[in-house]
C-alpha positions as CSV (number, residue, x, y, z in Angstrom):
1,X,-36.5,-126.4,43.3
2,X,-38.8,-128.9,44.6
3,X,-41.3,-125.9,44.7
4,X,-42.0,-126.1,40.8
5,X,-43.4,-129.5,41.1
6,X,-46.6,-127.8,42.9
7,X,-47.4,-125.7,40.0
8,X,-49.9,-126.1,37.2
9,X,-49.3,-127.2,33.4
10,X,-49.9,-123.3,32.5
11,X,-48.3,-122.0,35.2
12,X,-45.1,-123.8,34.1
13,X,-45.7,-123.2,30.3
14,X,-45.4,-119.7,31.2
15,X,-41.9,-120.3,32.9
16,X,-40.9,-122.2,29.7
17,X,-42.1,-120.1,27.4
18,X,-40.2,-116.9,28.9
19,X,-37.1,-119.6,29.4
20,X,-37.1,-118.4,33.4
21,X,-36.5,-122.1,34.4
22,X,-35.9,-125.3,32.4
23,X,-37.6,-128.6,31.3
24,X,-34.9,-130.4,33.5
25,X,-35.2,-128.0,36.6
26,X,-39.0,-129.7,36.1
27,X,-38.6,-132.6,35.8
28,X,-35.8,-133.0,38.6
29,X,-38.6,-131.4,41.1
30,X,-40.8,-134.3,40.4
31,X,-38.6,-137.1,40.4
32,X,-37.2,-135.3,43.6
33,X,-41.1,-134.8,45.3
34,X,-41.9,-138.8,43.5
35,X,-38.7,-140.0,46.1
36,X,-40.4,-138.2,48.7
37,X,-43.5,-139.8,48.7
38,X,-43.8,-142.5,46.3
39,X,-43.3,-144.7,49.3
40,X,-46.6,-143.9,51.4
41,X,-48.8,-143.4,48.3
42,X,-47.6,-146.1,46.1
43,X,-49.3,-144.3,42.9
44,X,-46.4,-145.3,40.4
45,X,-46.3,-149.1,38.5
46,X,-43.4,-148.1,36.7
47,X,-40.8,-145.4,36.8
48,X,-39.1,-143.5,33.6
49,X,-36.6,-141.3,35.6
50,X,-33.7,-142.1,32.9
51,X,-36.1,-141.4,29.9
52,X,-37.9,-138.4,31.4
53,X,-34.5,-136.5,32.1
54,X,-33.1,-137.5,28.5
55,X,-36.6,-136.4,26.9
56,X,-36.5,-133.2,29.9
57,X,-33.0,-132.0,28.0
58,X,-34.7,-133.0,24.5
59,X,-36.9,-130.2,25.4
60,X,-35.0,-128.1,26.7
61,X,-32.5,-127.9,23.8
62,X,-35.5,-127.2,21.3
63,X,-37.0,-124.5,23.4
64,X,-33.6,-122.5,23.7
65,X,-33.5,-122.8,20.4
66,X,-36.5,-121.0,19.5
67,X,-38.5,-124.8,18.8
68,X,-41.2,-124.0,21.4
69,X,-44.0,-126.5,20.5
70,X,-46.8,-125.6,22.4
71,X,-48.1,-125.6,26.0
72,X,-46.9,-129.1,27.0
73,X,-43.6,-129.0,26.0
74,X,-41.3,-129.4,28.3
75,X,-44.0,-130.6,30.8
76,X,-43.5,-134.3,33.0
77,X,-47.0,-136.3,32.6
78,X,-47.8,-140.0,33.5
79,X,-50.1,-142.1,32.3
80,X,-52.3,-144.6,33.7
81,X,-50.8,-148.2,33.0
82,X,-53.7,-149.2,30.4
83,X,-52.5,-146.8,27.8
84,X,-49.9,-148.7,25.7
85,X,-46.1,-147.2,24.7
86,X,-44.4,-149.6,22.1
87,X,-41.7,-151.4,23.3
88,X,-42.4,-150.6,27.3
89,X,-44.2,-153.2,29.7
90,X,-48.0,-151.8,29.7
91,X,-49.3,-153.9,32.9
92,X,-53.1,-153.0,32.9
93,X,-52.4,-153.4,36.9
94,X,-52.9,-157.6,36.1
95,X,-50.9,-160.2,36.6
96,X,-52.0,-161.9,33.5
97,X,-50.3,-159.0,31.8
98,X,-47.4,-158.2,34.2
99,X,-45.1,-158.9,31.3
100,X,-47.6,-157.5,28.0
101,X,-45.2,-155.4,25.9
102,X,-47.3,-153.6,23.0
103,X,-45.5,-153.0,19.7
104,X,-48.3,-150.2,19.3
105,X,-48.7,-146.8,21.1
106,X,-51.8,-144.9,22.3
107,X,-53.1,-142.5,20.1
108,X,-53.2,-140.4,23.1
109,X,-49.8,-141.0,23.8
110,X,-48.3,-140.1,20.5
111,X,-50.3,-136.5,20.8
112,X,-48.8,-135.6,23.9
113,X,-45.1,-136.7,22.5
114,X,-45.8,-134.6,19.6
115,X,-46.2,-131.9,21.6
116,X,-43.1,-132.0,23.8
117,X,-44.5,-133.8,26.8
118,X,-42.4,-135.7,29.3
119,X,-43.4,-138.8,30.5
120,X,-42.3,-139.6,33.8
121,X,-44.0,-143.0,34.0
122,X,-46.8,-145.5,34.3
123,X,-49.5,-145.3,36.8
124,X,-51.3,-147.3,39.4
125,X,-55.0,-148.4,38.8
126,X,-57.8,-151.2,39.8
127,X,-56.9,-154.4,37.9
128,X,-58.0,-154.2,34.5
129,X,-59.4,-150.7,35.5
130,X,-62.4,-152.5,36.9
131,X,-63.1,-151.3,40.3
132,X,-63.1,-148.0,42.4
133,X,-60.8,-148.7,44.6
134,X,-57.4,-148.9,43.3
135,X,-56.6,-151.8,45.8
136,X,-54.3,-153.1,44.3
137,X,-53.5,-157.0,44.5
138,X,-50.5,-157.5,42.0
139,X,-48.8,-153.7,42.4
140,X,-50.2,-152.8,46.1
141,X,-53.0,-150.3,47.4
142,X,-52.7,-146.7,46.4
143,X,-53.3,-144.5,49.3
144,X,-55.0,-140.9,49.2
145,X,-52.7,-138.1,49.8
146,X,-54.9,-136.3,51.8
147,X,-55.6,-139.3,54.3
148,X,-52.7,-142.3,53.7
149,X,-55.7,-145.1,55.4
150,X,-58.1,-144.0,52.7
151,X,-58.2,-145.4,49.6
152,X,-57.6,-142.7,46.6
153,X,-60.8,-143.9,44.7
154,X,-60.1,-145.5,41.2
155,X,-60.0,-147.0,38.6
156,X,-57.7,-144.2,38.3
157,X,-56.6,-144.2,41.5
158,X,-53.0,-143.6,40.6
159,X,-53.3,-140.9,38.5
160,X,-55.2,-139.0,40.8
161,X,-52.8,-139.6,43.9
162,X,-50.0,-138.7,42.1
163,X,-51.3,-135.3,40.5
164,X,-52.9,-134.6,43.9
165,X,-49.3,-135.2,45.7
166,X,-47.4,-133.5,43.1
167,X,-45.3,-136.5,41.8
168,X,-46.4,-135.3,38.7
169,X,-48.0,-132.0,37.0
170,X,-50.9,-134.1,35.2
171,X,-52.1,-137.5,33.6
172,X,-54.3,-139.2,31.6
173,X,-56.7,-141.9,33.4
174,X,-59.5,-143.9,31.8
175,X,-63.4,-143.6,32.4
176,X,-66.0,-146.2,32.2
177,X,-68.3,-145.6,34.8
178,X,-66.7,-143.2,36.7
179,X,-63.0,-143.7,36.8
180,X,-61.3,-140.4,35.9
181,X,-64.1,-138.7,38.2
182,X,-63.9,-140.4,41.1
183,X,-60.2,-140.4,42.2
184,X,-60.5,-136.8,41.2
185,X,-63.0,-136.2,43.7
186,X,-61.8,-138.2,46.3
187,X,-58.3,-136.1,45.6
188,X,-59.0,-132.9,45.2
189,X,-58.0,-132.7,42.0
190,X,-60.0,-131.9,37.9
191,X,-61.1,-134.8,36.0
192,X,-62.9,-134.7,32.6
193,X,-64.4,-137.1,31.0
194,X,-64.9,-136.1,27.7
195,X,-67.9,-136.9,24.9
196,X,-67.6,-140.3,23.8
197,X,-65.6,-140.5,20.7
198,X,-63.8,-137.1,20.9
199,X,-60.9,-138.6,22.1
200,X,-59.2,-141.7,20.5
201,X,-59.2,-145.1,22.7
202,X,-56.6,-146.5,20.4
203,X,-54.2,-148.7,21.9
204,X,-55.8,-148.1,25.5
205,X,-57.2,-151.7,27.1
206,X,-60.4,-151.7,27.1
207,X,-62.7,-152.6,29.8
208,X,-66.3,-151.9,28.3
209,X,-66.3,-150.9,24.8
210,X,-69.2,-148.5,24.3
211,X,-68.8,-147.1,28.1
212,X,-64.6,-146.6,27.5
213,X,-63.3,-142.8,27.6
214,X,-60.0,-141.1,27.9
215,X,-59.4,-138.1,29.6
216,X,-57.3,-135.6,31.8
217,X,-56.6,-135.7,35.7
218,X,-54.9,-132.7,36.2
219,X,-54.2,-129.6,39.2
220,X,-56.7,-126.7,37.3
221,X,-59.3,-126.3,34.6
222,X,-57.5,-125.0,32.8
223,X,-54.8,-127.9,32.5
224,X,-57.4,-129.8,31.8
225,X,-58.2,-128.1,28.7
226,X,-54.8,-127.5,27.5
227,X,-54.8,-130.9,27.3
228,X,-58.0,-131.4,25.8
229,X,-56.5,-129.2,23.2
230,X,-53.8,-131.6,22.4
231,X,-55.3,-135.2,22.5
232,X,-59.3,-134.1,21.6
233,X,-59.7,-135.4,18.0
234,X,-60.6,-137.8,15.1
235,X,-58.4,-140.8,14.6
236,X,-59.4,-143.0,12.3
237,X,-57.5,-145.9,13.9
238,X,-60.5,-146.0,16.9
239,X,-64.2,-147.2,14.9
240,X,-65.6,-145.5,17.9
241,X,-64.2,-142.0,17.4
242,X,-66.2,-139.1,16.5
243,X,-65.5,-136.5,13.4
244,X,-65.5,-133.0,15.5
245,X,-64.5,-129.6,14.4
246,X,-61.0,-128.6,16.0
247,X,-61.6,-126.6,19.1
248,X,-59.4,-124.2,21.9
249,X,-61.5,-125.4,24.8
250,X,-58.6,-123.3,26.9
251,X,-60.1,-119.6,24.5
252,X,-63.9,-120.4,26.6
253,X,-62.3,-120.3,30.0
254,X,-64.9,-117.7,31.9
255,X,-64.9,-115.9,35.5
256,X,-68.8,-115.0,35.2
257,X,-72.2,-116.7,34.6
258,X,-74.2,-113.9,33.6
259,X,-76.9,-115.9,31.3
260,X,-75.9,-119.3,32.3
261,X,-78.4,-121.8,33.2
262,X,-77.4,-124.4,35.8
263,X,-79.4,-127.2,36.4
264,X,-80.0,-129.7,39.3
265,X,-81.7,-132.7,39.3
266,X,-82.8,-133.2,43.3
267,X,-84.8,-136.5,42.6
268,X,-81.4,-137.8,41.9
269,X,-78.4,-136.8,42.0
270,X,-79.0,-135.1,45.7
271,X,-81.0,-138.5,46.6
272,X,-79.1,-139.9,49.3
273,X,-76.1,-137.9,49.7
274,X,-74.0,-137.8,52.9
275,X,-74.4,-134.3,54.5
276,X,-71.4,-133.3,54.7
277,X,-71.5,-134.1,51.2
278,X,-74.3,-132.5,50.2
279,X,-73.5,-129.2,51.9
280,X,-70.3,-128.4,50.0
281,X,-71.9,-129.3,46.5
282,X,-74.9,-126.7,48.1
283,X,-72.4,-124.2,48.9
284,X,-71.2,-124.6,45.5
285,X,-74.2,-124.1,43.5
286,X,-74.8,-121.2,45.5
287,X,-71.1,-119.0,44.4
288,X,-72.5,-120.4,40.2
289,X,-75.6,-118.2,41.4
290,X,-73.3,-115.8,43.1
291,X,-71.3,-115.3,39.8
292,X,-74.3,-114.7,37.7
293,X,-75.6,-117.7,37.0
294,X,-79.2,-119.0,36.9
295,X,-80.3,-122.2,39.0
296,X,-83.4,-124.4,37.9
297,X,-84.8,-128.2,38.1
298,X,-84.6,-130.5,35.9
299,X,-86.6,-133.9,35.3
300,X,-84.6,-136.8,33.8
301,X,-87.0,-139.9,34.6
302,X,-84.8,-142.2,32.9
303,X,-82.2,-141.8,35.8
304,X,-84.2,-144.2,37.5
305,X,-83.2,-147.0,35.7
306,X,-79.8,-145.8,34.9
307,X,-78.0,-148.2,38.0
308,X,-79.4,-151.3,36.1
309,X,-78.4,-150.0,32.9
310,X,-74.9,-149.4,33.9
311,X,-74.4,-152.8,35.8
312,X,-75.4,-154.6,33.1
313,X,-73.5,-152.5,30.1
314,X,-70.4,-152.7,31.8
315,X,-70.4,-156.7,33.2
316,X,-71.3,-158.1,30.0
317,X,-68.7,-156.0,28.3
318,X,-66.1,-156.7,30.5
319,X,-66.9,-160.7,30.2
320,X,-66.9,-160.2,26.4
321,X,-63.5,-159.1,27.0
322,X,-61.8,-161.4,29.6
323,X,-64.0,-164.4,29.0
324,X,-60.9,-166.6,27.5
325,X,-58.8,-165.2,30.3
326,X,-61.5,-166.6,32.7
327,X,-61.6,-170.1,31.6
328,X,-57.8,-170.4,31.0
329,X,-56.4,-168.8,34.0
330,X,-59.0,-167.4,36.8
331,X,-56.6,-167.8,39.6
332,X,-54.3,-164.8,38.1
333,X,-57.3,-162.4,38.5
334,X,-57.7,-160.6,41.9
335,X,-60.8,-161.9,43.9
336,X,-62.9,-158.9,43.4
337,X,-62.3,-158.7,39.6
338,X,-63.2,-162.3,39.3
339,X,-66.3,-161.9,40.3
340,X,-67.0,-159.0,38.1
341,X,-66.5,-161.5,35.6
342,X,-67.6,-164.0,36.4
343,X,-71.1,-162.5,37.0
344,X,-71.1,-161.6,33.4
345,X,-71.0,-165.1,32.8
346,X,-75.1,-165.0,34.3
347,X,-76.3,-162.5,31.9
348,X,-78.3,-163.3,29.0
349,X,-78.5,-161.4,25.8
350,X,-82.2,-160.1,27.1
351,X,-80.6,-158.3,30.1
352,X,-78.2,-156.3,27.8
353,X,-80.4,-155.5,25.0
354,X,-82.8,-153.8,28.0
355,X,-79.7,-151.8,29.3
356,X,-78.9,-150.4,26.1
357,X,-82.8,-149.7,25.4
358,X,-82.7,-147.7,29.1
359,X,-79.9,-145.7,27.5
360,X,-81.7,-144.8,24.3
361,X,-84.1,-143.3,26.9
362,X,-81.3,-142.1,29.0
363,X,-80.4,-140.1,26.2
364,X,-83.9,-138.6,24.9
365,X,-84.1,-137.7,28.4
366,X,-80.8,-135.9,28.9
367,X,-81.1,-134.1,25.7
368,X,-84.3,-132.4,26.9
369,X,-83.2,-131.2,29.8
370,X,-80.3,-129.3,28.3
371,X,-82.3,-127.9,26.3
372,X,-83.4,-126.2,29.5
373,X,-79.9,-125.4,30.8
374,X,-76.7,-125.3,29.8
375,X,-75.2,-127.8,32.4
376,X,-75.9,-129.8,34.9
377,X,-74.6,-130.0,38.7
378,X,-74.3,-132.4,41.1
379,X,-72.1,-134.0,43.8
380,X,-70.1,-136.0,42.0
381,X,-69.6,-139.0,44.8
382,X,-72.8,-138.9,47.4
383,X,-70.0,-140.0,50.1
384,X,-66.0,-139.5,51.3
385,X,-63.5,-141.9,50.4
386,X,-63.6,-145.1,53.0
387,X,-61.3,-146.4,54.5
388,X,-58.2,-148.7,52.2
389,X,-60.1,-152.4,52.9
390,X,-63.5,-151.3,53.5
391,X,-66.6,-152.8,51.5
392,X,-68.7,-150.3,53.0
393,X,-69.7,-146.5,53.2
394,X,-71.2,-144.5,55.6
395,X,-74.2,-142.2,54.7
396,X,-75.8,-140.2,57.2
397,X,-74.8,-143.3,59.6
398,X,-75.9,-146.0,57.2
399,X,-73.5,-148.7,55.8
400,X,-74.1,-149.1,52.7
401,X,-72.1,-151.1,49.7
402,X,-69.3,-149.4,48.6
403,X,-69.6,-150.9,44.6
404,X,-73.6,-149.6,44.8
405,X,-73.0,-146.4,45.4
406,X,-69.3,-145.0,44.3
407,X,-70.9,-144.8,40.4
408,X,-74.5,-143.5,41.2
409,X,-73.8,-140.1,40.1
410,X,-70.8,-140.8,37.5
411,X,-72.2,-143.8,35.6
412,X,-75.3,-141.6,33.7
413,X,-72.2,-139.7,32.2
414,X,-71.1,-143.3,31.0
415,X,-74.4,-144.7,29.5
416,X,-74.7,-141.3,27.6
417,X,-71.7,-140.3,26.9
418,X,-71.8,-137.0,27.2
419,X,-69.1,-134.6,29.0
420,X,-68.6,-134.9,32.9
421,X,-65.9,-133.1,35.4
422,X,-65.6,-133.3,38.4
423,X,-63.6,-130.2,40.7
424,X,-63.1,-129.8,44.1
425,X,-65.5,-127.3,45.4
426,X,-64.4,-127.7,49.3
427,X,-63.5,-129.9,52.3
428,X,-65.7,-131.6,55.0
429,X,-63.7,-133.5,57.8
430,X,-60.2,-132.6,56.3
431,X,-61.5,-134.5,52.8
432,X,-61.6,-132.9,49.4
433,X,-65.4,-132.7,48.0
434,X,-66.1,-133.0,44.1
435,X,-68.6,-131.2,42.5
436,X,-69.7,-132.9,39.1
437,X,-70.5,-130.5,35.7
438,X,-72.6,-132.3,33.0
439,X,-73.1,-130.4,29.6
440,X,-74.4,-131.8,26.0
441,X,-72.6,-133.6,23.8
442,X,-69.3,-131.8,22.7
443,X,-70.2,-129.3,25.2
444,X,-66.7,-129.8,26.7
445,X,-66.2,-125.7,26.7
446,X,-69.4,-124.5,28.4
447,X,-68.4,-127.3,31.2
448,X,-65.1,-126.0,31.4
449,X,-66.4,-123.4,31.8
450,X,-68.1,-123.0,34.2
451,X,-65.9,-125.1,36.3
452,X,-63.0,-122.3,35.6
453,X,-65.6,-119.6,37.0
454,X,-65.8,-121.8,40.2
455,X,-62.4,-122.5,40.6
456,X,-61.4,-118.5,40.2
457,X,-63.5,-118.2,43.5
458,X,-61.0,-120.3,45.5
459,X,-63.6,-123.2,46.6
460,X,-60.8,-125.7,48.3
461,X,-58.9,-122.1,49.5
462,X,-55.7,-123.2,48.5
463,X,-55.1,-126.0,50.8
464,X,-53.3,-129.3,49.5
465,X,-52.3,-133.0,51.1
466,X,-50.1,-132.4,53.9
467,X,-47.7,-134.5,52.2
């Protein structure tokens, strides 16, 4: 049984939907696999075994009674513990809110309980999402699945982990500078960050307003946008969210690239990538061209500045936010997060009005170059996850710092907003390798894809953790 809790959101809805197994066969596998290994990886805050098999038998009552609601019913999810359920303990992976109980739920959360979802629990992340480590100092360090000394990247480091060790079939993680991508590269698993706005922030803790983004970490592409399909959408309880026409992102899933244009940005986003790196993003770009598509150049001279731009946005945003928490209380935050904020403390209302001008570039800049091509590729980390502890990376046999260079790649997707996944497209040194799709804005189907015609050709040749 515990076999089922390797297979995909569709690949299950399929089983559902033709009643050959059961919500609660499901949901047993997981808790069953989450027993296994919960113990080395350390990806869970909180557990809902109870509630998930009471909400697994929910299910599974409607379905046999011809109540199917859709692809995610039936189907055990986590979220990452910044995403709030009323009346459960919502941690933000902080000690100041170990005990925070919201009487509100996520938007996000309410969509995927609408549509039969079962939640299985609450997932580790950095404290306060801001970091890329998911070191934890309150819950514990998450640990990669595919290597238990390495970290599993983060903010989102739990979500990742446990979707890459099948403890659960998919999640939701947050993304402010890189957070949903960069556990998914460093696990081998999909993570999209959609446009800014087209999914609701409601009732998730924020860590930088105008940078914030929800989004799925999931097994395939085309999990990824079955869940688009369910939480993508206005809500007019988020002033950021965006008025977009309904879409089934899962309808524009293709196999060929006949007449797409890829695009690369080599001054870039292949500036100073680790070999081993850089030759499975390579390898990549090559099966696109192999599949039909087009490769070309692209110039985006903003990028330049985007590092600066990104710093900035994000510490002064942060500091907006935990400034009381600072003063009252800095003690409670871990020592890494405390600086974060605490440097925001240094910046002056001149610093952040030039970030945000960078970005208006940032953007004029973007938008020309897809007028070009239709996406854009890159690695989407120049480096492999370091080891749990580490401050440094290695790149071609250079330590460098860790914080400089985990959101070089991912942060542009931040200041613009625009769509970003990451996939797996291979493994160098027994490590998973993410290759990063950029598209316009609302361009969420021609990244997906894309990313589905690269996955069909079996880039990561169906190897998993060991675990």
């Amino acid at each position: 049984m515990t076999e089922l809790a390797r297979l995909t959101i569709a690949e299950l809805g399929q089983l559902l939907r033709e009643r050959k197994v059961s919500p609660v066969e499901i949901v047993e596998a997981v808790i069953a696999r989450t027993d296994a290994c919960e113990g080395r990886i350390n990806a869970y805050i909180s557990r809902r075994d109870e509630q998930a098999r009471a909400e697994a038998r929910s299910a599974e009552r409607e379905i046999m009674n011809g109540l199917y609601r859709g692809p995610l019913h039936g189907i055990p999810l986590a979220l990452k513990d910044n995403i709030y359920i009323a009346g459960e303990t919502t941690t933000m992976g902080a000690k100041i809110h170990q005990d925070f109980v919201p009487t509100q739920s996520a938007t996000v959360y309410r969509k995927l309980a609408q549509a039969g979802a079962v939640l299985t629990g609450k997932l580790n992340l950095h404290e306060y999402a801001w970091g890329a480590t998911t070191n934890n100092p309150h819950f514990g360090a998450c640990h990669n699945p595919w290597d238990l000394t390495r970290i599993p990247g983060g903010s989102s480091g739990g979500s990742g982990a446990a979707v890459a060790a099948d403890m659960t079939i998919g999640s939701l993680g947050t993304d402010t500078g890189g957070s949903i991508r960069i556990p998914s590269s460093f696990c081998g698993v999909v993570g999209l960050k959609p446009t800014h706005g087209l999914v609701s922030k409601a009732n998730v803790f924020p860590l930088g307003w105008s940078l914030d983004h929800v989004g799925p970490i999931v097994k395939s592409v085309h999990d990824a946008a079955l869940m688009m399909n369910c939480i993508a959408g206005h809500d007019p309880t988020d002033p950021t969210s965006a008025r977009s026409k309904p879409q089934d992102y899962a309808a524009g899933l293709m196999t060929q690239l006949k007449g797409v244009r890829i695009g690369v940005n080599e001054r870039y986003f292949f500036n100073n990538v680790d070999r081993p790196v850089e030759q499975a993003v390579r390898a990549a770009v090559r099966r696109l061209q192999e599949l039909g598509a087009t490769v070309q150049e692209v110039e985006i001279p903003a990028l330049q500045f985007s590092e600066y731009a990104e710093l900035i946005t994000i510490v002064a945003e942060a500091n907006a936010i935990h400034h009381d928490n600072l003063v009252r209380r800095p003690q409670d935050f871990g020592d890494d997060v405390r600086f974060l904020v605490e440097l925001g403390e240094l910046l002056s209302s001149g610093d952040y009005l030039r970030a945000q001008q960078i970005r208006r570039q940032l953007d004029a800049d973007f938008a020309a170059a897809f007028r070009e091509v239709d996406v854009l590729v890159s690695p989407t980390i120049p480096f492999l996850p370091p080891a749990i502890g580490a401050d440094t990376v290695s790149i071609n046999g250079s330590e460098l710092p860790f914080l400089d260079h985990v959101i070089r790649f991912t942060g542009p997707g931040n200041l613009t907003g625009l769509p970003a996944l990451s996939l797996p497209c291979g493994l160098a040194s027994g490590l998973p390798v993410g290759l990063q799709i950029m598209g316009p804005a609302f361009g969420e189907s021609q990244v997906l894809g894309v990313a589905h015609a690269l996955e069909q050709t079996q880039p990561m040749d169906g190897k998993k953790p060991a675990l």
